[in-house]
Backbone bond lengths (Angstrom), bond angles and torsions (degrees), N, CA, C in turn:
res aa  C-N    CA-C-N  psi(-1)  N-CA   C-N-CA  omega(-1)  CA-C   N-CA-C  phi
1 X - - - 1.482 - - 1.524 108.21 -
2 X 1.480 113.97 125.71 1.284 121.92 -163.63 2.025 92.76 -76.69
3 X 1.325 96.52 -174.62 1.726 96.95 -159.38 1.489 112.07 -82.95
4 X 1.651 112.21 -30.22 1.232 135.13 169.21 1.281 105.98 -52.26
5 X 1.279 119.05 -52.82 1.777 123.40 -175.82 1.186 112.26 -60.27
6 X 1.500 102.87 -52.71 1.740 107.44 -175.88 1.508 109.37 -72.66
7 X 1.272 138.26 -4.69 1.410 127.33 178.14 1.410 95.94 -86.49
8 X 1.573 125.34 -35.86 1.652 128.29 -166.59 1.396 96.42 -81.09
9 X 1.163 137.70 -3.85 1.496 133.66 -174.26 1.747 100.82 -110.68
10 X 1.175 105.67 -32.48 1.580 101.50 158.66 1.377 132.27 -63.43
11 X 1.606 97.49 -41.73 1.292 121.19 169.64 1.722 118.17 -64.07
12 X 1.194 141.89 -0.16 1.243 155.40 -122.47 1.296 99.27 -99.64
13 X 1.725 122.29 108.73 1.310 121.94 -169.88 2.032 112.98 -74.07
14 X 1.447 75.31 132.75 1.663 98.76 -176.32 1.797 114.35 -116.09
15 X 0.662 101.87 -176.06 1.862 109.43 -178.55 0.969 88.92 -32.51
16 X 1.420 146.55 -173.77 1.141 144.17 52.09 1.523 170.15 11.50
17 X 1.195 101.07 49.81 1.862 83.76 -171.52 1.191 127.92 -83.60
18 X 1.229 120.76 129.79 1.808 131.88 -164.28 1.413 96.95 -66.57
19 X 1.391 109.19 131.00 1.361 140.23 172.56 1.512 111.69 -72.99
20 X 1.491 134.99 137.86 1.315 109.65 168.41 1.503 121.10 -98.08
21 X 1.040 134.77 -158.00 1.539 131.09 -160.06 1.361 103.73 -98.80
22 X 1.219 150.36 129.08 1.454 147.91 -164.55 1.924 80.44 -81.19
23 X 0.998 133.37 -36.95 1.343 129.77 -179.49 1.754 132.50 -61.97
24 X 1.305 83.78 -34.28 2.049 96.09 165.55 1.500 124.42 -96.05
25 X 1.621 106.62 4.75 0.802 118.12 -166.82 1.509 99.51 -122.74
26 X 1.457 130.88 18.19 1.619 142.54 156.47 1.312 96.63 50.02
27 X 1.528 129.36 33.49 1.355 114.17 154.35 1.281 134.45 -17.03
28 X 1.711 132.08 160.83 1.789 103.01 155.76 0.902 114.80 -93.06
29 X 1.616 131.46 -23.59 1.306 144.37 173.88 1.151 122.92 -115.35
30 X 1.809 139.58 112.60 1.081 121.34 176.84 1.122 107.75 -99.49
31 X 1.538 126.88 177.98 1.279 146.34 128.29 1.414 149.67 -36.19
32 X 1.233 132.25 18.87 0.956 134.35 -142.63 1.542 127.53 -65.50
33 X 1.341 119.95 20.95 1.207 146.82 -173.66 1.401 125.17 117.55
34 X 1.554 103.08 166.19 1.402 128.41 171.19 1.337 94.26 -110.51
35 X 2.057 98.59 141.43 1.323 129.34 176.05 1.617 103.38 -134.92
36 X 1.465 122.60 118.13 1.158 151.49 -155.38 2.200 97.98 -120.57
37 X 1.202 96.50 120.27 1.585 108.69 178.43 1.212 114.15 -163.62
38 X 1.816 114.66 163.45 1.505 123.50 176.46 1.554 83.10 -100.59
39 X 1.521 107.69 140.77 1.785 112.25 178.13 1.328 100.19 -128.79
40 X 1.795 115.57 143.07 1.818 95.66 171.78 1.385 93.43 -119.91
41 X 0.871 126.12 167.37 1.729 154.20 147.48 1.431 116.48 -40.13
42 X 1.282 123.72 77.48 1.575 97.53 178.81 1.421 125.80 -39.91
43 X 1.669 106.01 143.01 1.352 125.82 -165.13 1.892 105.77 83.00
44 X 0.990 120.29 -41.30 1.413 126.48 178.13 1.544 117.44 -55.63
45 X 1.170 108.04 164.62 1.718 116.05 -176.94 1.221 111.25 -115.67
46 X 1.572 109.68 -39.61 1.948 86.58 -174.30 1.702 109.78 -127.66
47 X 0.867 98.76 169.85 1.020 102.57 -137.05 1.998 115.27 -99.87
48 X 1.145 115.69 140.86 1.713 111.52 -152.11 1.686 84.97 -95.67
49 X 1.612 127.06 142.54 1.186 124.38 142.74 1.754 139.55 -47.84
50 X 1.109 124.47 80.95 1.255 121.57 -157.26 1.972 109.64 -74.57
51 X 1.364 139.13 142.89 1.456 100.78 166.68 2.032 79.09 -144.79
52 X 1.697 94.98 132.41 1.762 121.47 -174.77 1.461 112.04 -83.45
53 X 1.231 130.39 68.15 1.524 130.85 165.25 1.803 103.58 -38.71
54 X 0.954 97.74 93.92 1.686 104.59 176.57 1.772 100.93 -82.21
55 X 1.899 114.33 138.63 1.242 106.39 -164.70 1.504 91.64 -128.55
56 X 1.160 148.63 146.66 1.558 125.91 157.76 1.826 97.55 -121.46
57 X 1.236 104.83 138.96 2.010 116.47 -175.33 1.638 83.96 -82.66
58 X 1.783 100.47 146.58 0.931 122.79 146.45 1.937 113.65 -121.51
59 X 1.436 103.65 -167.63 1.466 107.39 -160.59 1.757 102.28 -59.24
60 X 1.523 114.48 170.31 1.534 119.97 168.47 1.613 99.45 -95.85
61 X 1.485 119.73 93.96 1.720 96.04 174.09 1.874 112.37 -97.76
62 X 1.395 97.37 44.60 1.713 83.45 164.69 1.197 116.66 -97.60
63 X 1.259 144.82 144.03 1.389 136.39 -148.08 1.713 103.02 -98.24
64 X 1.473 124.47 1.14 1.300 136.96 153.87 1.228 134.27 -78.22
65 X 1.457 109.44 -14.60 1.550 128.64 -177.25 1.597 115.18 -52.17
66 X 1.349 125.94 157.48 1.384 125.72 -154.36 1.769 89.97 -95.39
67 X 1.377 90.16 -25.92 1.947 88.72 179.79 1.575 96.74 -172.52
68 X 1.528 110.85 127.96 1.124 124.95 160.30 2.021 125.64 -1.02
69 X 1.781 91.07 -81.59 1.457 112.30 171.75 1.550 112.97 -46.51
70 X 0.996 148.68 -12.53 1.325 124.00 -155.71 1.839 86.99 -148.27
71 X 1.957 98.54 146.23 1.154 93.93 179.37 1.514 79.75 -127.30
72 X 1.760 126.00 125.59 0.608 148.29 150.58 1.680 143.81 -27.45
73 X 1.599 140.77 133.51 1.414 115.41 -179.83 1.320 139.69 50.72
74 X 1.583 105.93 31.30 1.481 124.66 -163.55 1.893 92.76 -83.07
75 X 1.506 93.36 130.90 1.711 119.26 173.75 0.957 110.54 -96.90
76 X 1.689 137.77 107.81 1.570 134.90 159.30 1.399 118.55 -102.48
77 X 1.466 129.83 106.53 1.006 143.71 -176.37 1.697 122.75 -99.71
78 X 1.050 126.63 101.86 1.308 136.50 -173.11 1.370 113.68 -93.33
79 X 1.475 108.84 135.17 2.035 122.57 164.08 0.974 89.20 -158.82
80 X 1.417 70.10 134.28 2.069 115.71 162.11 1.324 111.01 -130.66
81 X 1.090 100.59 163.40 1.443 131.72 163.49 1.474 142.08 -117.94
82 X 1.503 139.83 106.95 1.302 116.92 -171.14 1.176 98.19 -156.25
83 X 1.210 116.20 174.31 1.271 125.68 -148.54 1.887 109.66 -147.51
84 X 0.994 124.91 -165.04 2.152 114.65 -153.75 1.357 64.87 -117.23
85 X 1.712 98.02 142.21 1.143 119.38 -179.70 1.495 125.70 -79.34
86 X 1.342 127.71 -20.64 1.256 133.47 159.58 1.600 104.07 -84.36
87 X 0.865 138.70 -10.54 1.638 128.52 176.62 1.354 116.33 -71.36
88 X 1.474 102.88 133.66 1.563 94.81 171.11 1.441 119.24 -112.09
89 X 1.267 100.92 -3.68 1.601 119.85 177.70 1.718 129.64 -115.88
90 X 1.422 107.51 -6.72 1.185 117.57 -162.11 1.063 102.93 -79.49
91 X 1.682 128.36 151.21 1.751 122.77 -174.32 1.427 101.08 -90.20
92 X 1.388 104.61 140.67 1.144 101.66 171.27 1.864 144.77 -78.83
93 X 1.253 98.08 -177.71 1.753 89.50 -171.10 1.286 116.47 -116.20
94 X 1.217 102.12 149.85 1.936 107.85 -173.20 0.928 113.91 -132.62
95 X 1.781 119.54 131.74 0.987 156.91 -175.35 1.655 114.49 -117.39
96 X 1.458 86.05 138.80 2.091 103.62 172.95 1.407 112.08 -149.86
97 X 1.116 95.69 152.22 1.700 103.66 -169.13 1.958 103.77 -152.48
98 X 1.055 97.21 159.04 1.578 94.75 177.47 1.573 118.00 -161.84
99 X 1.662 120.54 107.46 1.660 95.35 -174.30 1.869 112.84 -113.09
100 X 0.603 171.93 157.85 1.437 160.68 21.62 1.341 124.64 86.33
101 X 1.596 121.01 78.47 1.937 125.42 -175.09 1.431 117.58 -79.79
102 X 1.085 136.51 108.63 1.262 120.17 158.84 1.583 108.79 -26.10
103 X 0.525 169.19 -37.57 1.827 160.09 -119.59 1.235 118.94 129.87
104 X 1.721 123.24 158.21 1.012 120.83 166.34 1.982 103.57 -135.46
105 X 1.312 101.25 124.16 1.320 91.58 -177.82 1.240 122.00 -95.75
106 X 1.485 123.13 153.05 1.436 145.34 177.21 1.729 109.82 -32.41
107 X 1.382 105.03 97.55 1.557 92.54 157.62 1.521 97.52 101.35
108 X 1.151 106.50 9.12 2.073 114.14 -169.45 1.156 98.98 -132.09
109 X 1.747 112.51 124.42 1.143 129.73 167.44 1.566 112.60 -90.26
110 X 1.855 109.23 126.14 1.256 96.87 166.81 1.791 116.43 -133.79
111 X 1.388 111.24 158.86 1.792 110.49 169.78 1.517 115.41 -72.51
112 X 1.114 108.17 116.65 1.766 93.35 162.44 1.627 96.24 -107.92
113 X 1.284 122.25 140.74 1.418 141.81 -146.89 1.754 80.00 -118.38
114 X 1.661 106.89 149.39 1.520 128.40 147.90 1.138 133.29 -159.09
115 X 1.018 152.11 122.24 1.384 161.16 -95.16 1.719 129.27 -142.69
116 X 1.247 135.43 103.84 1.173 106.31 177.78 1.652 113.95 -116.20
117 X 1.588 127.40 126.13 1.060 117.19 -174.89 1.353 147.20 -11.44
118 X 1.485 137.15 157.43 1.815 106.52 -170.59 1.586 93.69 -105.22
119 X 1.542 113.87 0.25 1.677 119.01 172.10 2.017 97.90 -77.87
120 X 0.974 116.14 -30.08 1.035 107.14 173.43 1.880 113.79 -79.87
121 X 1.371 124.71 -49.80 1.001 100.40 -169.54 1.271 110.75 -95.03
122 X 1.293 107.56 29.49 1.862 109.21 159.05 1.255 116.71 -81.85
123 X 1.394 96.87 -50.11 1.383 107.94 -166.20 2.061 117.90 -77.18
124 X 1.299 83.58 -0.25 2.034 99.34 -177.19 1.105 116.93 -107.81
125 X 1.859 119.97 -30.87 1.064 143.78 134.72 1.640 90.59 117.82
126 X 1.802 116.38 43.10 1.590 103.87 -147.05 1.835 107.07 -70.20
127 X 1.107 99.08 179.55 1.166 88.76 159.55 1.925 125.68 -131.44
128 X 1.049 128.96 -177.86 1.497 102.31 -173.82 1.422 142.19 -73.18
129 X 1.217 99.08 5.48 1.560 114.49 160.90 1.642 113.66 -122.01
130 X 1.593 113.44 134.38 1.143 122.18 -169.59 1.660 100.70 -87.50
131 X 1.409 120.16 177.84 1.362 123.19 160.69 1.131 118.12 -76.15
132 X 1.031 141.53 -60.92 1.607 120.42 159.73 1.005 110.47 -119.40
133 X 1.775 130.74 164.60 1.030 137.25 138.58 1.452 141.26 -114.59
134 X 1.171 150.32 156.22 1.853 148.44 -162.05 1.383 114.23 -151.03
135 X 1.101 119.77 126.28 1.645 126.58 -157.23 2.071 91.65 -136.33
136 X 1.147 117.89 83.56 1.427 157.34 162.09 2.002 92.82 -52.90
137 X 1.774 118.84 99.76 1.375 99.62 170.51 1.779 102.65 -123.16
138 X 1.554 109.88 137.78 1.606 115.84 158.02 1.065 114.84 -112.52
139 X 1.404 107.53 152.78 2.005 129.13 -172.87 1.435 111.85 -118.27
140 X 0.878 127.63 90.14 1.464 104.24 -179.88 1.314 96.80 98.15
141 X 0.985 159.01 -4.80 1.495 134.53 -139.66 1.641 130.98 60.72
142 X 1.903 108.29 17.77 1.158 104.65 174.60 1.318 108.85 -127.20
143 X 1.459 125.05 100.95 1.430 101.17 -174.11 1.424 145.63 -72.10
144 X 0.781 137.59 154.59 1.624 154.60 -160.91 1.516 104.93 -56.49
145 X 1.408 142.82 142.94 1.341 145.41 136.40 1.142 111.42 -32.14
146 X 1.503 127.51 149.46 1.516 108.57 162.35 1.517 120.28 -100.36
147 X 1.063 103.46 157.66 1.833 105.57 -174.14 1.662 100.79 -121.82
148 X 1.598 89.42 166.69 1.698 78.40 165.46 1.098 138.94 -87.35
149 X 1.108 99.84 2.65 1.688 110.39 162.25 1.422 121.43 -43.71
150 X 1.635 105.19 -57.65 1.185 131.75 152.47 1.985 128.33 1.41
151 X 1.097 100.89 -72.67 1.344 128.21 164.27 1.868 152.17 -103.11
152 X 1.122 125.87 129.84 1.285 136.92 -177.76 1.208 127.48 -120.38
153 X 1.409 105.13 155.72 1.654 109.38 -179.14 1.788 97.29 89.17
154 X 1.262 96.25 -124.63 1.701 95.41 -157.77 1.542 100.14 -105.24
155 X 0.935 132.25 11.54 1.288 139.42 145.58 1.450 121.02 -59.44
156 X 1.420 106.19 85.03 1.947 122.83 178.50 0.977 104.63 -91.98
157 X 1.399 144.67 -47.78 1.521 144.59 -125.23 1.250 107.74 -153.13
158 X 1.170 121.27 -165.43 1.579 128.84 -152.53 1.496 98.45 -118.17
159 X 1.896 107.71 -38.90 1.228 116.85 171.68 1.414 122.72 -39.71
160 X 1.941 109.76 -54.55 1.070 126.28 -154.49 1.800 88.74 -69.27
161 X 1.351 109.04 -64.49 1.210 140.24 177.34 1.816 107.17 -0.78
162 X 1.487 101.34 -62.27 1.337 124.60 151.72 1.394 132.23 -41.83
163 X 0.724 94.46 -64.66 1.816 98.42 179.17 1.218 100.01 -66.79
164 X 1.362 124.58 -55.48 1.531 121.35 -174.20 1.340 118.29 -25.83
165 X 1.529 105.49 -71.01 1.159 127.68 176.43 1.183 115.86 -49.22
166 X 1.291 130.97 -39.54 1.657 129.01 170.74 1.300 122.72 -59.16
167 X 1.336 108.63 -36.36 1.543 128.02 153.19 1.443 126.67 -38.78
168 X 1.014 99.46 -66.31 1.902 125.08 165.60 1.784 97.89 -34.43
169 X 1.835 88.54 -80.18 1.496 98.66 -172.34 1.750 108.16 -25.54
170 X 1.219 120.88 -56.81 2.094 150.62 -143.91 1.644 79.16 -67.81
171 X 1.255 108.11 -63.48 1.521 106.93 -161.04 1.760 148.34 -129.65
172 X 1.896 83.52 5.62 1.437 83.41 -177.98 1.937 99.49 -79.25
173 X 1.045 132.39 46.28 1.646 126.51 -170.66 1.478 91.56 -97.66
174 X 1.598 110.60 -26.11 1.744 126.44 -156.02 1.410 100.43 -67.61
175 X 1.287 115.57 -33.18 1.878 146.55 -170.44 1.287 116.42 -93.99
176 X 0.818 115.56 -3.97 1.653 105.98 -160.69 1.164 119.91 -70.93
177 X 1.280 146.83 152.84 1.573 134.71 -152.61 1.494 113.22 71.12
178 X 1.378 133.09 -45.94 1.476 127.80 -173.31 1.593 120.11 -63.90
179 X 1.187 118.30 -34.90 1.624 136.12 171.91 1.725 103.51 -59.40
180 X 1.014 131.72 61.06 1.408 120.54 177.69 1.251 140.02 -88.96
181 X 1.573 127.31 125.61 1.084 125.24 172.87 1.548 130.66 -32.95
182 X 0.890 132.21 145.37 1.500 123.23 -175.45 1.684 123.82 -50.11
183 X 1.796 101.38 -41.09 1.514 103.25 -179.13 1.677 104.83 -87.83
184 X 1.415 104.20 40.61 1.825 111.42 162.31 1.459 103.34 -128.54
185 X 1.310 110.72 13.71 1.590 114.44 171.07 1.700 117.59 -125.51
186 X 1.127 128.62 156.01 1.299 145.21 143.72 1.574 124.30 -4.05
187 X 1.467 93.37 -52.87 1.667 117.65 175.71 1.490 103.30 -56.29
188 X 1.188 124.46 -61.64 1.511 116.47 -174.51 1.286 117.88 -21.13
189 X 1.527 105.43 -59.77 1.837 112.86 -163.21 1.598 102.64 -78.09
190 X 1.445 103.62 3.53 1.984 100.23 -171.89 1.636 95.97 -115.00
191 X 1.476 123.89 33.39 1.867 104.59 -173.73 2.145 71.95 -99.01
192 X 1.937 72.47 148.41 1.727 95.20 179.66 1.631 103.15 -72.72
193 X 1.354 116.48 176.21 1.065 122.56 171.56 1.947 110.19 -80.98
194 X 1.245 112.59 -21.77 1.735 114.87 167.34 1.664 101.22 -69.61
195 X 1.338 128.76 -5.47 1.513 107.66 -166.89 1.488 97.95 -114.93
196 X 1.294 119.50 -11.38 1.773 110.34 164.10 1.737 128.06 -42.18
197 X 1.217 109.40 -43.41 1.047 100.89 -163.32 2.025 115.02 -68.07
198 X 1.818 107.89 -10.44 1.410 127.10 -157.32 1.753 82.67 -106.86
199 X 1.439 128.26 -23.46 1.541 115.66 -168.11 1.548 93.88 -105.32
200 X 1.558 88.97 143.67 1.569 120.83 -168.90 1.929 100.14 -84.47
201 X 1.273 100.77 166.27 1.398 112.04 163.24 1.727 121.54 -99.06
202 X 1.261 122.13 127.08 1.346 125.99 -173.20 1.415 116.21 -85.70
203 X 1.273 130.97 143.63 1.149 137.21 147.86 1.471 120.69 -43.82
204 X 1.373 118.94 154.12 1.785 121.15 174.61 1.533 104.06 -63.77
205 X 0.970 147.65 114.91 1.742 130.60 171.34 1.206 112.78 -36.67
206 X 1.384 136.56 140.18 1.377 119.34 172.56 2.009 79.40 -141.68
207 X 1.218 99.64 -150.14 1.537 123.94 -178.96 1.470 111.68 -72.28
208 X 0.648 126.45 -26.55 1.577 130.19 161.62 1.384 120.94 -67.23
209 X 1.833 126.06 -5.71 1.260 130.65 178.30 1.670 98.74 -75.60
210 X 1.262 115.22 -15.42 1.751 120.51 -179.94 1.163 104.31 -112.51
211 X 1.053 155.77 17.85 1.674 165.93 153.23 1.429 106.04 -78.35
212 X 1.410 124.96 103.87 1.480 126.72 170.97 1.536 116.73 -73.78
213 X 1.429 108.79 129.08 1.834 95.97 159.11 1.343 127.56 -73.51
214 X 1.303 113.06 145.33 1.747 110.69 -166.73 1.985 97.15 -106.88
215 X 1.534 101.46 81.15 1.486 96.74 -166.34 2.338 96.95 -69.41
216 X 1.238 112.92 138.28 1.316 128.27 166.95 1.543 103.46 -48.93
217 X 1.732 111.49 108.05 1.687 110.10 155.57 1.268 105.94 -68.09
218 X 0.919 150.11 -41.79 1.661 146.64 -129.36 1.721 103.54 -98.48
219 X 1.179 108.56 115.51 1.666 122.13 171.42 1.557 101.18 -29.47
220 X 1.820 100.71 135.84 1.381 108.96 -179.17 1.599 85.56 -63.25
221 X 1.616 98.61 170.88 1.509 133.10 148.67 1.426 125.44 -52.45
């Protein structure tokens, strides 16, 4: 079984189980979508895969918190999957990435940007939506439930959700480095002065940029 087959046989739609709303559920950080685009470089020609983890802060309610507004040490961890755009058989490829926020404050929507080379999506022929995507969030050091906010593409269920991720685990090691944060691109030194107020502040990278969060599939209690 070629690799394409065996990811769709992993992928293999099952029940359903209803997700709940990252919103009734007073998260501190939600998700508020994935944004999928071809981006170029000014002055540049071709063009880098960009994909916008949109985040919006809600309140800090731990009663230890340094201040209400701000939830602190927020982890955004990204995988995808995609595959050459004329292929109908080719297995696909996996990618992970993960960067490090100082904070996210109450009531503030922000982009966290990630990137995949334009040598890569020349040569794959991608197009602007990947086959799946998974947006993995920690607070504090506790990570988040996942919602469906969470995820795109062929990621429905909790089932898939699973396997996906085991997938990820198997093979994004092959990739590593290519999934890049924004301040490993070009783009950094080009955000306008209208797009500050939506871009977050990063952590220093340290050893924890290779430390995955293990966000909980399993319905709270």
């Amino acid at each position: 079984m070629n690799g394409l087959k065996l990811l769709l046989a992993l992928l293999t739609v099952v029940q359903a189980i209803p997700w709940e709303s990252a919103h009734a559920n007073r998260d501190p950080v939600v998700v508020r979508g994935l944004e999928f685009r071809h981006a170029t470089v000014a002055g540049g020609a071709d063009p880098w895969l960009q994909i916008r983890v949109l985040l919006h802060g809600g309140p800090n309610r731990d009663p230890e918190a340094r201040h209400p507004r701000f939830n602190e040490a927020v982890r955004v961890q990204l995988s995808l999957a995609t595959r050459a755009g004329r292929a109908t058989d080719s297995e696909p490829d996996f990618y992970r990435s993960a960067v490090d926020l100082v904070a996210v404050e109450d009531r503030r929507t922000i982009a966290v940007p990630f990137f995949l080379p334009p040598e890569i999506v020349k040569r794959d022929r991608l197009t602007a939506t990947p086959f799946a995507a998974l947006v993995e969030i920690e607070v504090g050091g506790r990570p988040l439930p996942f919602r469906r906010e969470h995820a795109a593409g062929a990621l429905t269920d909790r089932d898939r959700l699973v396997r996906f991720r085991k997938h990820v685990d198997q093979k994004a090691a092959g990739t590593d480095g290519l999934l890049l944060p924004i301040y490993h691109t070009p783009f950094f030194s080009t955000v306008r002065h209208g797009e500050f107020d939506s871009t977050p502040t990063y952590r220093r990278a340290t050893t924890r940029e290779n430390r995955s969060p293990r966000n909980p599939i399993e319905p709270e209690p």
